[in-house]
C-alpha positions in Angstrom: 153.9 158.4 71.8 153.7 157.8 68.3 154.9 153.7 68.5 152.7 151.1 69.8 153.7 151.1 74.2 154.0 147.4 73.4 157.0 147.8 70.9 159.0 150.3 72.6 161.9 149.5 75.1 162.8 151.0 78.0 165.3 153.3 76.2 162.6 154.6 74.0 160.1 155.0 76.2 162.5 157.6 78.2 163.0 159.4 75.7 159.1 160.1 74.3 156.8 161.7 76.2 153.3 161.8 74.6 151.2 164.7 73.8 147.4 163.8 72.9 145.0 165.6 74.5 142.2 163.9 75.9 138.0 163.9 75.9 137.3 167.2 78.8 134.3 165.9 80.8 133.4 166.8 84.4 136.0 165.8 87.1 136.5 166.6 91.0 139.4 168.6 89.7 136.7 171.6 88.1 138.2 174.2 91.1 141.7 173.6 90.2 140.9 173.3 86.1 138.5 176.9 86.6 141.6 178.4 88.4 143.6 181.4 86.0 147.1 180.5 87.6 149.4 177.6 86.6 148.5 174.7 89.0 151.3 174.1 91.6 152.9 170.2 91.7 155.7 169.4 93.4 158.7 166.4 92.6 158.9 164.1 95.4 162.2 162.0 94.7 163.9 162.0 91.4 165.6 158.6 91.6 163.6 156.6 89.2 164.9 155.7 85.9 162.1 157.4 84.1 161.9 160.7 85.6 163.8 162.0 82.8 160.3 161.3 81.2 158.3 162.9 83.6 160.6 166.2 83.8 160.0 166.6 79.9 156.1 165.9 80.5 156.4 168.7 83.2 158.2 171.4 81.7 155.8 170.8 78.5 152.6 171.7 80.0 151.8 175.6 80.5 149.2 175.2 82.8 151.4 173.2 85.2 154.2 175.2 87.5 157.1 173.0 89.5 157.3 174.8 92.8 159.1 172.4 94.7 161.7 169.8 93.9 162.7 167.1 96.9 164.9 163.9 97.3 166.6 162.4 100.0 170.0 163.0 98.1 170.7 166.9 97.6 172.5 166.3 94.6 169.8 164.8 92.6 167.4 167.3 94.0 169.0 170.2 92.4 170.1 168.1 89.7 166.5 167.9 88.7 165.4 171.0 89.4 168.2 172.4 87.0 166.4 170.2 84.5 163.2 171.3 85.1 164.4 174.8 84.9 162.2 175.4 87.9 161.3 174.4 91.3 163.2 175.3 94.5 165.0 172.4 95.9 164.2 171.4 99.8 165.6 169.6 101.9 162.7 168.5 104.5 159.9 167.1 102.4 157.2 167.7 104.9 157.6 171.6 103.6 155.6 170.2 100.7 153.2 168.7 102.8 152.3 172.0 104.7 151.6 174.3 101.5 147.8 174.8 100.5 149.5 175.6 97.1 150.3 172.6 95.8 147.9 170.6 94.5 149.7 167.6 93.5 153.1 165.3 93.7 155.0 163.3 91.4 156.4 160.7 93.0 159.8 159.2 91.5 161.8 158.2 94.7 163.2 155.0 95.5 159.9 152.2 95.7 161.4 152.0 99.6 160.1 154.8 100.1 157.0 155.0 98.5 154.8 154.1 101.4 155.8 156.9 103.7 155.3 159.6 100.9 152.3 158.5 99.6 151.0 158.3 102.8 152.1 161.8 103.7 150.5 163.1 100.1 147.2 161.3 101.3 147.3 163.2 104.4 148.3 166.3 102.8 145.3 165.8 100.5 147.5 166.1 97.2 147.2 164.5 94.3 149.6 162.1 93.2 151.4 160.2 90.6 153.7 157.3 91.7 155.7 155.4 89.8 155.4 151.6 89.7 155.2 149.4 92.1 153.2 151.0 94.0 155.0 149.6 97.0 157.5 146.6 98.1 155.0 144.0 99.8 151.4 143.8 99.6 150.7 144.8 103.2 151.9 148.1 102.4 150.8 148.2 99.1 146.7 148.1 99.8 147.5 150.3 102.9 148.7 153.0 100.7 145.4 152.6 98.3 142.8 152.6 101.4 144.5 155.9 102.3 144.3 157.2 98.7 141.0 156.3 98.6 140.1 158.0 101.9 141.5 160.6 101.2 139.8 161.1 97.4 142.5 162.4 95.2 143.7 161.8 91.8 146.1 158.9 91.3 147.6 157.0 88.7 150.9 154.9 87.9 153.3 154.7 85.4 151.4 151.0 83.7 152.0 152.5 79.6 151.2 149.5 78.3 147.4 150.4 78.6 147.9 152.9 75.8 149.2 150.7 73.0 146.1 150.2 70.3 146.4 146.4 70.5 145.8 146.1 73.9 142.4 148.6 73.7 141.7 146.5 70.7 141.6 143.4 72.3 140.2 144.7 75.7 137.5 145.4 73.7 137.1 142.2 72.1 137.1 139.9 75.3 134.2 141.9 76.6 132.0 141.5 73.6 133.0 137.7 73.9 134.7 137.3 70.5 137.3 134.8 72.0 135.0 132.8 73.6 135.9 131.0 76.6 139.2 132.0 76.8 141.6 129.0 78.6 145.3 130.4 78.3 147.1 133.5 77.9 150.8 134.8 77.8 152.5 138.1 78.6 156.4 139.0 77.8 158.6 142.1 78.5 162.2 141.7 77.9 165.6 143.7 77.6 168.8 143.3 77.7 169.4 145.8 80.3 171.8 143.5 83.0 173.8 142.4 79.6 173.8 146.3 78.5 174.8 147.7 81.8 172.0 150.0 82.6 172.0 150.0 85.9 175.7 150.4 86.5 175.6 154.2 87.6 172.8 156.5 89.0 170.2 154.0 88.8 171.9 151.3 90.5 169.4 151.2 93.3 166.8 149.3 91.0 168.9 146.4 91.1 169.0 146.2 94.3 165.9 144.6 95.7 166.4 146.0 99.2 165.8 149.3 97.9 163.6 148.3 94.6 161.9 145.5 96.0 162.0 143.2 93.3 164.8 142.1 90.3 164.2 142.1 86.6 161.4 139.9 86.6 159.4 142.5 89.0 160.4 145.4 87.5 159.8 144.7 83.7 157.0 141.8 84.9 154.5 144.1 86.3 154.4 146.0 83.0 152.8 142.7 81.3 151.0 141.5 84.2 148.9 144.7 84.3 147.8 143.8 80.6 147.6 140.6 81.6 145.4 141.4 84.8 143.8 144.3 82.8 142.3 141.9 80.1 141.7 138.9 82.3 140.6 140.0 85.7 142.2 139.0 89.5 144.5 136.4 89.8 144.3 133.4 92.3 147.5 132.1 92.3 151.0 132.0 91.0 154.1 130.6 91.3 157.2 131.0 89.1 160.9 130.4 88.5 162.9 133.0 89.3 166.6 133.3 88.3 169.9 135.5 89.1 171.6 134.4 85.3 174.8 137.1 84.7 175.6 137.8 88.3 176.1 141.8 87.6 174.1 142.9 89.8 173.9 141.2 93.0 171.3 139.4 94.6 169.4 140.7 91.7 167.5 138.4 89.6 167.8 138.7 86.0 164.8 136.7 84.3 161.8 134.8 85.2 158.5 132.8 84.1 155.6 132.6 86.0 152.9 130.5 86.4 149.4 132.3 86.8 145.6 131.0 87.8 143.2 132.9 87.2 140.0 133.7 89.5 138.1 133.2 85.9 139.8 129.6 85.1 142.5 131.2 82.9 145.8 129.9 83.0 148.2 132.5 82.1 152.2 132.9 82.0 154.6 135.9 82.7 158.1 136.3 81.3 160.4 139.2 82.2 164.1 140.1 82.6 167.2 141.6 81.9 169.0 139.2 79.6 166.8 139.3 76.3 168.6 140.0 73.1 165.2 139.9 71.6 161.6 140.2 72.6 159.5 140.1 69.6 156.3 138.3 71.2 154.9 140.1 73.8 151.3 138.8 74.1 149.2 136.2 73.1 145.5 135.0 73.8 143.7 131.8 73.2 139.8 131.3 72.9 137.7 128.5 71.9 136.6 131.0 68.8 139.5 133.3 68.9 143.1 134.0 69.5 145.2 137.0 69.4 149.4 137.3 68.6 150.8 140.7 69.1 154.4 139.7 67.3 157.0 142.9 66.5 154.4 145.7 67.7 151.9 143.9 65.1 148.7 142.0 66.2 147.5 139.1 64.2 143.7 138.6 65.3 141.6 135.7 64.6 137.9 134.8 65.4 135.3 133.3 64.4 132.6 136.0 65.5 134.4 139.2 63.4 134.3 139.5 59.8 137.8 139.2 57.8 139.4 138.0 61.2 141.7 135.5 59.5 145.0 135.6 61.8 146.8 135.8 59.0 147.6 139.1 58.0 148.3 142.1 60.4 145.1 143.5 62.0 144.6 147.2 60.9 141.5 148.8 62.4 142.7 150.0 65.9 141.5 151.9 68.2 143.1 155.6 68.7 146.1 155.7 71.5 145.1 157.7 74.7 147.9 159.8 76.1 151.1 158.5 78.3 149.9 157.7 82.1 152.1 160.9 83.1 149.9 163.0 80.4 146.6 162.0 81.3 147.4 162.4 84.9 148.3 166.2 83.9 145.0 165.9 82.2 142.8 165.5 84.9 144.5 168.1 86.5 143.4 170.7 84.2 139.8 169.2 84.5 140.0 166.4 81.6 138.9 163.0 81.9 140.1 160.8 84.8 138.3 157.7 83.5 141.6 155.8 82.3 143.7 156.6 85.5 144.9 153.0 87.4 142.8 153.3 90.5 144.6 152.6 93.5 143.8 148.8 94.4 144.7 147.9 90.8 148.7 149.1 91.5 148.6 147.0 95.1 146.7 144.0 93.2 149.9 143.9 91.1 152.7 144.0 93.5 150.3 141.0 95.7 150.3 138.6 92.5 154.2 139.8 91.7 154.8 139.1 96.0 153.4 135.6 95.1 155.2 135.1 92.1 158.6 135.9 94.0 157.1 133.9 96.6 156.3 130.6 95.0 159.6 130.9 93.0 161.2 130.7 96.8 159.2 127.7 98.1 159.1 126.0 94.7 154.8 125.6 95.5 151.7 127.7 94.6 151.6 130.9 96.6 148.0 132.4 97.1 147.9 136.0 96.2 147.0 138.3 99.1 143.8 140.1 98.6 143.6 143.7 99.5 
């Protein structure tokens, strides 16, 4: 994408799909990258809200044939196989399982159902893409990574934040030390999706936690709490309060702040939801010799150990954006780098800490997070 991740909202991120190519180096993918023919993928469930994105992503790349095109609801199936322009419709997904062919999945079902198909694609020995969360509870969540570990195929999730500049920027910073002992941190990611009515037609079933697993503050949440984790490491602790604030949708919460304790000391807060007419902070970090504002898409960066870092005017010299998490899974299909994929156990570390969030927000205490 050609915008900062961290600027974008939901409606704009469906409707970009990046292109950058990344760095080739070596990858357990050489066989399939050496191979003449279009690699063979399949679409396992077309029900999540960005799988618009992913169809584009797929129909882009050359090197990449759609043989297969499955979800629980026939409809959809051939909906998004018309889309794709390719890729037979089935109805018994375990047809995907059985052929040597395909080499990978892209998984967009229902999170419900998450555990089940990636468990199957382990199995099957296919790489996969899933979107985010990874699954509904922690339990299944690091059962599903130990299998896609075991199994050693490529995985990644849809956490886009991780290609906006700022972030790589400041990634960069904490681990040469240039906040210094950093005590607090904050991560935002709003819309105004309940008070827009997004989630009034076909993708109703991501406000309804039964099926999704979590409400607004999960679903836009784990976006920031990946950064959040990303930057700062595992988290100890958490509680929140957790809040249901138009009624649209529900039993679906709406919006939500949580309370975060770091393994590393850091005390850190999480805002998300669905009833944001604005959300023009979106992260901010405090050092004892620096701190760090990303305000409008801009960062404002200030420490005392980097020449010219003043805070006050927008910071400039960024880092180059890698490719979208769909593109870079594509990637290292062909052979390219895998190096930035989210491994497995960091996608079931996020739904523990969100599991505690939801958790402490219930009891009204500190919930410990569940360690995989």
């Amino acid at each position: 994408m050609n915008m900062d991740s961290t600027s974008k909202t939901r409606r704009e991120v469906l409707q970009a799909v990046g292109v950058a190519a990344a760095a080739t180096l070596a990858t357990p993918l050489a066989a399939v990258a050496q191979d003449t023919q279009a690699i063979n993928v399949a679409l396992v469930g077309g029900a999540h809200i960005h799988t618009p994105q992913y169809v584009g992503a797929l129909k882009n790349r050359k090197s990449v044939s759609v043989k297969y095109v499955w979800d629980h609801d026939a409809e959809r199936a051939a909906k998004r196989a018309k889309e794709l322009g390719q890729g037979k419709p089935v109805s018994d997904v375990k047809e995907i399982w059985a052929d040597p062919q395909i080499k990978a999945v892209v998984i967009c079902s229902e999170t419900n159902l998450h555990h089940d198909l990636v468990l199957a694609a382990a199995h099957a020995k296919k790489h996969m893409f899933a979107e985010k969360p990874l699954g509904a509870t922690a339990k299944e969540s690091f059962s599903m990574a130990e299998a896609i570990e075991k199994a050693d195929v490529l995985f990644t999730t849809g956490y886009f934040m991780r290609t906006s500049r700022q972030h790589l920027f400041l990634k960069d910073q904490i681990e040469k030390g240039n906040f210094g002992k950093i005590t607090r941190a904050r991560g935002v990611n709003c819309h105004n999706g309940s008070l827009g009515g997004w989630f009034d037609g076909e993708f109703r079933w991501m406000a309804d936690p039964k099926i999704s697993g979590v409400g607004a503050f999960g679903d836009l949440g784990t976006h920031s709490l990946d950064i959040l984790m990303w930057l700062l490491g595992p988290i100890e602790k958490a509680t929140a309060d957790i809040k249901i604030v138009t009624g649209r949708y529900a039993g679906c919460d709406e919006s939500g702040e949580a309370l975060l304790k770091f393994q590393s000391g850091v005390t850190g807060t999480l805002a998300a939801g669905w009833v944001d007419v604005a959300n023009p902070v979106t992260l901010e970090i405090s050092g004892t010799e620096g701190h760090a504002v990303i305000v409008n898409g801009q960062l404002f960066f200030r420490s005392s150990k980097v020449p010219n870092a003043n805070g006050r005017e927008p910071w400039k010299d960024l880092p180059s954006a890698p490719p979208q998490p769909i593109e870079q899974f594509l990637n290292a299909l062909e052979g390219q780098s895998h190096d930035n994929l989210v491994k497995p156990r960091e996608a079931a570390a996020r739904v523990a800490v969100m599991e505690a969030c939801y958790s402490g927000a219930h009891t009204q205490s500190w919930a410990k997070v569940a360690q995989g």
